[in-house]
Short mmCIF file of the C-alpha atoms (twelve columns), coordinates in Angstrom:
data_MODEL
# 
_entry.id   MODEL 
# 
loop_
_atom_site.group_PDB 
_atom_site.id 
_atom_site.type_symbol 
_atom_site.label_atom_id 
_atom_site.label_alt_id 
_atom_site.label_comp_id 
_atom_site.label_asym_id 
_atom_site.label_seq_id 
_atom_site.Cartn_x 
_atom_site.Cartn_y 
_atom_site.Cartn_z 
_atom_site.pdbx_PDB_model_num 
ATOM 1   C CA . UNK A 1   -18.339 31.653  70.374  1 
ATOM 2   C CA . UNK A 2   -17.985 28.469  68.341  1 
ATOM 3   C CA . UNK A 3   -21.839 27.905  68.315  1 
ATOM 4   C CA . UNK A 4   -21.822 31.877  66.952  1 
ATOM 5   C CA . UNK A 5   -19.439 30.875  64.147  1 
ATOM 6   C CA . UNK A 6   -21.083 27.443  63.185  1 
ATOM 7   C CA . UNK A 7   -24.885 29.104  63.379  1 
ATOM 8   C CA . UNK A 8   -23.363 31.709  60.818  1 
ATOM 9   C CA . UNK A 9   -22.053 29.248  58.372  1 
ATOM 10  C CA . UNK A 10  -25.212 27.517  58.206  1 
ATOM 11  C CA . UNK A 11  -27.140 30.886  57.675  1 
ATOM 12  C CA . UNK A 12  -24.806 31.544  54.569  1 
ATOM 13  C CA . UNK A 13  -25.222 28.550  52.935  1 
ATOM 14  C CA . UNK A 14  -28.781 27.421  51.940  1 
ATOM 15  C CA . UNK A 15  -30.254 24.488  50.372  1 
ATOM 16  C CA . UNK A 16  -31.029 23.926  46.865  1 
ATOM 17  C CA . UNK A 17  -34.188 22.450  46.061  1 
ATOM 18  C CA . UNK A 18  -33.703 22.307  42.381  1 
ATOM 19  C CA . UNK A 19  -33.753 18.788  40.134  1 
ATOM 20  C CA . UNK A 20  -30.888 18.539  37.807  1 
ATOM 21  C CA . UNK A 21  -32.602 17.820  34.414  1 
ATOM 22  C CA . UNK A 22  -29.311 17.503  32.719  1 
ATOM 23  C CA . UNK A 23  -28.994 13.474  33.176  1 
ATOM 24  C CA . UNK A 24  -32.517 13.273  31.869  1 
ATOM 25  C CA . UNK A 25  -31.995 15.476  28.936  1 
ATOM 26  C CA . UNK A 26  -29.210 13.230  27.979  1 
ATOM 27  C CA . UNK A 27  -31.438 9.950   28.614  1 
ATOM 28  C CA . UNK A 28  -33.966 11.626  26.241  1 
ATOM 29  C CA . UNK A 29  -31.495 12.378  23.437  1 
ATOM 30  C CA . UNK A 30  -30.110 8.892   23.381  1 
ATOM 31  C CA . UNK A 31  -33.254 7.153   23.373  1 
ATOM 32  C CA . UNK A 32  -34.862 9.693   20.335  1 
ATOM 33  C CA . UNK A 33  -31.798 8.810   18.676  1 
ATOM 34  C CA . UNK A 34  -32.891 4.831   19.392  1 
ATOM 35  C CA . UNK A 35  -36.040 4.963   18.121  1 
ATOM 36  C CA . UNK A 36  -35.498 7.162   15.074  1 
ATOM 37  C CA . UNK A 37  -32.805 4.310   13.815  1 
ATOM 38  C CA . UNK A 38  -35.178 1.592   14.799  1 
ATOM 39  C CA . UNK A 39  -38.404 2.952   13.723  1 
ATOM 40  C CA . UNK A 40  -37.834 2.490   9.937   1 
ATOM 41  C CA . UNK A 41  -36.659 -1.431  10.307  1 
ATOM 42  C CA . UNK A 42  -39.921 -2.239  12.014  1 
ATOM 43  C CA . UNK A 43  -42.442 -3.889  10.035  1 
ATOM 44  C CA . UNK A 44  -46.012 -2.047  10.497  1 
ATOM 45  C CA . UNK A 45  -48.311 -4.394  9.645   1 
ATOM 46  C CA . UNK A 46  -51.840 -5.474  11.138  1 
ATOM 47  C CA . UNK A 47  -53.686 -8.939  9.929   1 
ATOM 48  C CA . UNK A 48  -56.833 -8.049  9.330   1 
ATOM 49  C CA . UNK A 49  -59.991 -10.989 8.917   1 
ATOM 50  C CA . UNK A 50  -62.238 -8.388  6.872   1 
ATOM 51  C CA . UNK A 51  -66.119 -9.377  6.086   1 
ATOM 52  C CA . UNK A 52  -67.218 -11.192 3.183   1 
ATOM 53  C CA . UNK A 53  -70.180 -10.029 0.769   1 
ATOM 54  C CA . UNK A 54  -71.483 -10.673 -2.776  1 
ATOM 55  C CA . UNK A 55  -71.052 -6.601  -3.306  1 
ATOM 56  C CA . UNK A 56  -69.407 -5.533  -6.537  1 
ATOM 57  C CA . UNK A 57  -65.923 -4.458  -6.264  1 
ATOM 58  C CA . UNK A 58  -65.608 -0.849  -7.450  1 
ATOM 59  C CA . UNK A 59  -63.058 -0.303  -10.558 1 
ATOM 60  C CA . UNK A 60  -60.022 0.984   -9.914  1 
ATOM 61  C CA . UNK A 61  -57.351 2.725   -11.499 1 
ATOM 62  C CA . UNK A 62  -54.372 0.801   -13.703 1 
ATOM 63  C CA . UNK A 63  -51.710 0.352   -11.087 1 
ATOM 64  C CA . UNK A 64  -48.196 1.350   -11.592 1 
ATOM 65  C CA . UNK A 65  -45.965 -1.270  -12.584 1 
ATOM 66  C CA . UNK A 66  -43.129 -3.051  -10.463 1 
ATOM 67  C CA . UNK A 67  -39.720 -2.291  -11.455 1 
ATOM 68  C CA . UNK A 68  -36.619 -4.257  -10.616 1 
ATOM 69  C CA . UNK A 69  -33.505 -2.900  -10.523 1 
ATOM 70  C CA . UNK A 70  -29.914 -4.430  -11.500 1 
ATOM 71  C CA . UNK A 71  -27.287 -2.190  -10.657 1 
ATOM 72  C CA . UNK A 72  -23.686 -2.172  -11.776 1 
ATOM 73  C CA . UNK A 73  -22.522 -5.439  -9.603  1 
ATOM 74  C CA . UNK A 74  -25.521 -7.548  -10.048 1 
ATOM 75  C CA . UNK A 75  -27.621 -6.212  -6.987  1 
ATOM 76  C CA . UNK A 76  -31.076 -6.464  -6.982  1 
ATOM 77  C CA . UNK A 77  -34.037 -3.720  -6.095  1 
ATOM 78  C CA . UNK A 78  -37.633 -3.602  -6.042  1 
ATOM 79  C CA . UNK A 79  -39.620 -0.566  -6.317  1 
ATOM 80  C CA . UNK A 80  -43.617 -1.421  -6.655  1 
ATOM 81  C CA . UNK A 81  -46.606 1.024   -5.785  1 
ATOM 82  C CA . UNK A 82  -47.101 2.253   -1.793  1 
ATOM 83  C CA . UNK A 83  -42.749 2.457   -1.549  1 
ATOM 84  C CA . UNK A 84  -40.435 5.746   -2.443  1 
ATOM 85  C CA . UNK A 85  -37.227 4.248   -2.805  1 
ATOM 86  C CA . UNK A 86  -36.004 0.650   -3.689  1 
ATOM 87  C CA . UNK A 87  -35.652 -1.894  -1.644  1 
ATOM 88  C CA . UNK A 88  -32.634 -3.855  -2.010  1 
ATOM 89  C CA . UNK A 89  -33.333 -7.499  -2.251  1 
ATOM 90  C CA . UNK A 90  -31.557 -10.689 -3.332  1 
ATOM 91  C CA . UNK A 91  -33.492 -13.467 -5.963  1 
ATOM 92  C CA . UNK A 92  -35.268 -15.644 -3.798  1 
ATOM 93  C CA . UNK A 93  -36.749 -12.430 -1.906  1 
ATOM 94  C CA . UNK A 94  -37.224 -11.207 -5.206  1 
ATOM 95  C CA . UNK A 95  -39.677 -14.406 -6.658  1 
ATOM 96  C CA . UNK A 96  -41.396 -14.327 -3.615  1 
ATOM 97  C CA . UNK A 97  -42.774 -10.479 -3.354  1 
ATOM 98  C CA . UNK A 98  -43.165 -10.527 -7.306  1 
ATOM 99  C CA . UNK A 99  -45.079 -13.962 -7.201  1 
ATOM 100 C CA . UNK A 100 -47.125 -12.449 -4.533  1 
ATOM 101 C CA . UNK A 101 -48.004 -9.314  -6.514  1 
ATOM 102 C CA . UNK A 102 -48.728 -11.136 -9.720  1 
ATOM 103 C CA . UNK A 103 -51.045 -13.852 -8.095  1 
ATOM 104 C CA . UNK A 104 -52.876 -10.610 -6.352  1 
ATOM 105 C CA . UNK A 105 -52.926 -9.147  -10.245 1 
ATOM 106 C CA . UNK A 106 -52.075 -11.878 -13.488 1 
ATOM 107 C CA . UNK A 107 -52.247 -8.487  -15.807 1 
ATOM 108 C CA . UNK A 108 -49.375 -6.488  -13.212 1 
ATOM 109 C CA . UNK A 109 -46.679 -5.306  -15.535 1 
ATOM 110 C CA . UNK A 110 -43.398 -5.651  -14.443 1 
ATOM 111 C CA . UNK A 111 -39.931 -3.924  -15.865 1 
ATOM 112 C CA . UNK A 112 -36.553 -4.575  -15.504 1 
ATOM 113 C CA . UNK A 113 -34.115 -1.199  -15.380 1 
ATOM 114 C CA . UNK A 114 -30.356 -2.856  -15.973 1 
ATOM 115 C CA . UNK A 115 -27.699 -0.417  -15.219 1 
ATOM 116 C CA . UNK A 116 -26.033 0.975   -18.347 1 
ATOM 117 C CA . UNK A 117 -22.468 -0.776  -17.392 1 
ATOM 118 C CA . UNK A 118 -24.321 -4.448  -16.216 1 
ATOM 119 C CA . UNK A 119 -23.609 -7.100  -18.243 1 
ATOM 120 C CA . UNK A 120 -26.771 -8.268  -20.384 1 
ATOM 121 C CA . UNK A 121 -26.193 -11.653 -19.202 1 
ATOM 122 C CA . UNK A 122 -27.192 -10.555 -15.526 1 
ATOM 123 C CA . UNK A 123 -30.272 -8.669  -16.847 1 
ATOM 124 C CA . UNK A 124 -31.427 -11.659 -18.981 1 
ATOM 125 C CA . UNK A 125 -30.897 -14.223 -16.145 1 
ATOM 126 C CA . UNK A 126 -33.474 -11.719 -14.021 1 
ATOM 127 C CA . UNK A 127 -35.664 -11.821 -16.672 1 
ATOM 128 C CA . UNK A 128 -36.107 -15.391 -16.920 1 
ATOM 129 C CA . UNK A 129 -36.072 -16.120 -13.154 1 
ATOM 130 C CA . UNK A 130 -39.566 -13.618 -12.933 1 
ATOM 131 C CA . UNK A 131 -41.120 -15.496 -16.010 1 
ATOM 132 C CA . UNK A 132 -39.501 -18.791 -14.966 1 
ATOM 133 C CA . UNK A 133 -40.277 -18.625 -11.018 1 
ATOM 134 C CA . UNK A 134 -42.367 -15.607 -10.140 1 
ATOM 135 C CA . UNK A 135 -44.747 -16.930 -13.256 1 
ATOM 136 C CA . UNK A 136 -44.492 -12.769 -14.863 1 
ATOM 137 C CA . UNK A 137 -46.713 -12.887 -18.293 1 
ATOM 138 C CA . UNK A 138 -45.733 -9.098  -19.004 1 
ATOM 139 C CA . UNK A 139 -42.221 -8.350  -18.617 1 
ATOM 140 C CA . UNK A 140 -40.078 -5.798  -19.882 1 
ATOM 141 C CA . UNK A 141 -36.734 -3.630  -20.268 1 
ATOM 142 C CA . UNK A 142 -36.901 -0.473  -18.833 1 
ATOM 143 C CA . UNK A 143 -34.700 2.444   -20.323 1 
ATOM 144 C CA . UNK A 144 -34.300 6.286   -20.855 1 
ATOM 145 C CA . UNK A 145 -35.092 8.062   -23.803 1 
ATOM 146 C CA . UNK A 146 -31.807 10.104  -25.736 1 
ATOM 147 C CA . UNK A 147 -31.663 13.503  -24.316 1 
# 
């Protein structure tokens, strides 16, 4: 009579042979959520040894001009061609990416947009640290036209 009892236990209850994708749902979540904060800090770049030749270069079209930024406390932000939004950088980063663009281009134009509330002092002193250190020949203030 026991083995009766026991045999129909067993019969009631089957086995499950189902994975529990729950865990791995969750492991998927956290690491999207990894590499979507991580993706934008990563620097894609590739060196590249291209080949030489004598061929003319074709003409191209005026590029746009870099534009620092000086917002209300003094920060500093670059915006130049091939980037959407400014990148906030401090002076020495600043010399060395605008040196770098005017040795690529002597004739680059570059502007200077000082916050309305900055103090002209801080927009001067940027001024003269891109003619001064980053070597500029065409600098300029940047502003808005009345409405």
């Amino acid at each position: 009579m026991a083995l009766a009892t026991a045999s129909r236990r067993h019969r009631k209850r089957k086995l499950k042979a189902e994975i529990n994708v729950v865990p791995y749902i969750d492991v998927m979540l956290v690491l999207l959520i990894i590499f979507m904060v991580t993706a934008p800090l990563l620097n894609v770049g590739v060196d590249v040894n291209l080949p030489q030749a004598d061929a003319k270069s074709l003409e191209q079209k005026k590029k746009q001009p870099v534009v620092v930024q000086v917002g209300k406390d003094g920060a500093l932000a670059l915006t130049y061609e091939g980037v959407d939004r400014p990148q906030a950088v401090d002076a020495e980063q600043l010399v060395a990416k605008v040196r770098a663009f005017v040795e690529a281009d002597p004739e680059l134009a570059v502007y200077v947009a000082g916050d309305r509330d900055v103090s002209y002092q801080s927009v001067y002193e940027v001024l003269s640290l891109l003619q001064r250190d980053a070597k500029v020949s065409r600098a300029g203030l940047m502003g808005e036209p009345k409405k």
